[in-house]
C-alpha positions as CSV (number, residue, x, y, z in Angstrom):
1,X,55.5,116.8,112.0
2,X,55.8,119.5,109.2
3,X,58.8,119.3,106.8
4,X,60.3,122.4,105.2
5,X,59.4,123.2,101.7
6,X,62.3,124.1,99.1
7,X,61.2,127.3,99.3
8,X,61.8,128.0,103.0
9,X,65.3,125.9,102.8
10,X,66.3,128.6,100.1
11,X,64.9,131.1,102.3
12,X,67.6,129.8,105.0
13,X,70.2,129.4,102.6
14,X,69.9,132.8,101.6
15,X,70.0,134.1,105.4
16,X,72.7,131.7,106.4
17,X,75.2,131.7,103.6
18,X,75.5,135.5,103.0
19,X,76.3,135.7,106.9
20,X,78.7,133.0,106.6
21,X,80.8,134.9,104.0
22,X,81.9,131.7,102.9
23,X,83.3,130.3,106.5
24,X,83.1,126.0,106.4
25,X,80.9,126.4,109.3
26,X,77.9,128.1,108.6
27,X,78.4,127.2,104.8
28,X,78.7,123.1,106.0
29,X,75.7,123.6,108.2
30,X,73.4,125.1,105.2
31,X,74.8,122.5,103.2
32,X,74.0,119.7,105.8
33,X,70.1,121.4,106.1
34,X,69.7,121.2,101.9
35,X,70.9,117.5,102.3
36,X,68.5,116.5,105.6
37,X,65.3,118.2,103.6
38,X,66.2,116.3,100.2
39,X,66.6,113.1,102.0
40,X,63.3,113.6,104.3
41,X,61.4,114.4,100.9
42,X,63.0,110.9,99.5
43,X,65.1,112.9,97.2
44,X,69.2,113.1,96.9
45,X,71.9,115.4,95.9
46,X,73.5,113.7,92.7
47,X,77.0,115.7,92.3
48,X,80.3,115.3,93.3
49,X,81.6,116.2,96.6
50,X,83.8,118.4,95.1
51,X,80.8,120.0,92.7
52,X,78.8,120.9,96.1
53,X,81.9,122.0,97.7
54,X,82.4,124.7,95.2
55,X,78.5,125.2,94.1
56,X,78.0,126.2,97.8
57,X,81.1,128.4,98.6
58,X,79.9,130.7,95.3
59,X,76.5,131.0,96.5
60,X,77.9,131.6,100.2
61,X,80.4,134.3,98.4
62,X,77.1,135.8,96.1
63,X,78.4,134.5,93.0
64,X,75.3,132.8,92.4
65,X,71.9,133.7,93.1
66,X,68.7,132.0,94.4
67,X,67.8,131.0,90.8
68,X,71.1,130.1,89.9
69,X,70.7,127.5,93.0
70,X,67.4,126.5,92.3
71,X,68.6,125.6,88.5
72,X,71.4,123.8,90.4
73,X,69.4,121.8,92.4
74,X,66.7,121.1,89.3
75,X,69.5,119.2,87.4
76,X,71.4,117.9,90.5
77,X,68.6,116.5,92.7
78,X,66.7,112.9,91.6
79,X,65.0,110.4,93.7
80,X,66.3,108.8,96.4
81,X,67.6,105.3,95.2
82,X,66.3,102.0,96.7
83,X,68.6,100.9,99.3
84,X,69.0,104.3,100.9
């Protein structure tokens, strides 16, 4: 089985979210693919709920561009924590 490098997950993001124009239903789903990638590559979001929330509506709305995500997810992502 092949996982998906961050660079094809931000290649999805970039064709889902744009579509999604910010609906919860393509938006949660891109969302839900970032977090199933991170976890499979024993990594983790570390940000509020509320900090993803609005991160991902202003990168579904282009307020904030692939770097601007990739930035994001440099300071927001760590290692998954024992336990998980």
């Amino acid at each position: 089985m092949r996982y998906l490098t961050l660079g094809e997950v931000l290649a999805l993001h970039r064709r889902i979210l744009p579509e999604s124009g910010g609906r919860p239903g393509l938006r949660d789903l891109a969302h839900a693919a970032m977090e199933v990638f991170l976890v499979m590559n024993g990594m983790e979001l570390r940000a509020s709920v509320d900090d993803q929330e609005r991160f991902m509506l202003a990168l579904a709305t282009g307020e904030v561009s692939r770097e601007a995500l990739a930035q994001w997810l440099r300071a927001h992502v760590t290692q998954l924590s024992s336990g998980n």
